[in-house]
C-alpha positions in Angstrom: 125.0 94.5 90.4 122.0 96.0 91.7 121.7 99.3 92.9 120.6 100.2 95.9 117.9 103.1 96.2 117.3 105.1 98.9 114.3 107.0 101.1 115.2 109.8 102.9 112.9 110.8 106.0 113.6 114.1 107.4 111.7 114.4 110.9 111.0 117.5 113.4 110.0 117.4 116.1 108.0 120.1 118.3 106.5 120.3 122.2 102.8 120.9 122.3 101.2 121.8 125.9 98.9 118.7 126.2 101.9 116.2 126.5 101.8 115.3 123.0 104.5 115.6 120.3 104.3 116.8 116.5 106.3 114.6 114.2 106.8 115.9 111.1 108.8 115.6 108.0 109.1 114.2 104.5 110.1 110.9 102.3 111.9 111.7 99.3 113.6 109.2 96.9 117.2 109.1 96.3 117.1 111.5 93.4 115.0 114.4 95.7 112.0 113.1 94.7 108.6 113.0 97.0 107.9 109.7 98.4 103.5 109.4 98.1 101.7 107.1 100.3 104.9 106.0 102.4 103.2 104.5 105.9 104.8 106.4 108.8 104.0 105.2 112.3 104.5 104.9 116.1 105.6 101.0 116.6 103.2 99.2 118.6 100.3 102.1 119.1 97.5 103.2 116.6 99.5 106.2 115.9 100.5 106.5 112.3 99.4 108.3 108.6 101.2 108.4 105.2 102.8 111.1 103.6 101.3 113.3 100.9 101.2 113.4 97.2 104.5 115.7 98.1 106.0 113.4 100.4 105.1 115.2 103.5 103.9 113.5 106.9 102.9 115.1 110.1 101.7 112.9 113.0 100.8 114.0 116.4 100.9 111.6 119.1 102.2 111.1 122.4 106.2 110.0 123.1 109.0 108.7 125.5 112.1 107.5 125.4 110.9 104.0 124.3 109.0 105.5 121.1 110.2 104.2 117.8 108.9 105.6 114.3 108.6 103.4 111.4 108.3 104.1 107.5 107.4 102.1 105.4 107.1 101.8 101.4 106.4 99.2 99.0 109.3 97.3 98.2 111.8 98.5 100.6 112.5 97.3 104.2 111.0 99.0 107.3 113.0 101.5 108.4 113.0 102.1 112.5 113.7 105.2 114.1 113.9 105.7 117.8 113.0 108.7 118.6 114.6 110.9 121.3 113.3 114.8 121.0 115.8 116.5 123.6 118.9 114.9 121.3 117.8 115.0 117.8 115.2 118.1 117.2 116.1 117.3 113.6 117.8 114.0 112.1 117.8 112.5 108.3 117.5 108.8 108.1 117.4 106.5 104.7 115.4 103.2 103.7 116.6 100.6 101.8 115.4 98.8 98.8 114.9 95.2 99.4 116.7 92.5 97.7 114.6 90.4 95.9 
C-alpha cells in the first residue's frame, strides 16, 4: 500500500494601497518539514516564485475573485487554490503525492 505524503501551504493574505495583494506563506512536508523550491503561482498570469530554502513564499500580485494559486513540487500533483481574501485571510491546503 503506498502512502500518501502530503504538502501543506499555509497562505496570508494582506491589502496593499496600489491594488495589489501580498500572498504569503509556506510549503512544509507532511512531517513539518520545509518544502525548497516548490513553484507557487497565479494561474494563467506571469505572477509566480518558489519558496525558500525554508519553505517560505511571498508573491505580490494583483487579485479578484477569479484568481487561482497553484503549487507545485516535483512529483506531486498541482494543487489549485482559489483565492478569495474577504473569506479566507488565512487557510491551510495539502498536495498530494502522485501515483506512479
Amino acid at each position: 500500500m503506498k502512502k500518501i505524503i502530503g504538502l501543506f501551504v499555509f497562505i496570508s493574505f494582506s491589502i496593499q494601497i496600489i491594488s495589489q495583494t501580498i500572498i504569503s506563506g509556506k510549503v512544509i512536508d507532511r512531517n513539518g518539514d520545509a518544502v525548497a523550491g516548490a513553484n507557487v503561482y497565479l494561474k494563467d498570469t506571469y505572477f509566480g516564485t518558489s519558496s525558500d530554502s525554508s519553505g517560505n513564499f511571498s508573491l505580490n500580485a494583483e487579485i479578484n475573485e477569479a484568481s487561482v494559486l497553484v503549487v507545485s513540487f516535483i512529483g506531486y500533483q498541482n494543487y489549485e487554490i482559489k483565492l478569495n481574501p474577504q473569506a479566507f485571510p488565512k487557510t491551510k491546503n495539502s498536495l498530494k503525492r502522485k501515483h506512479k
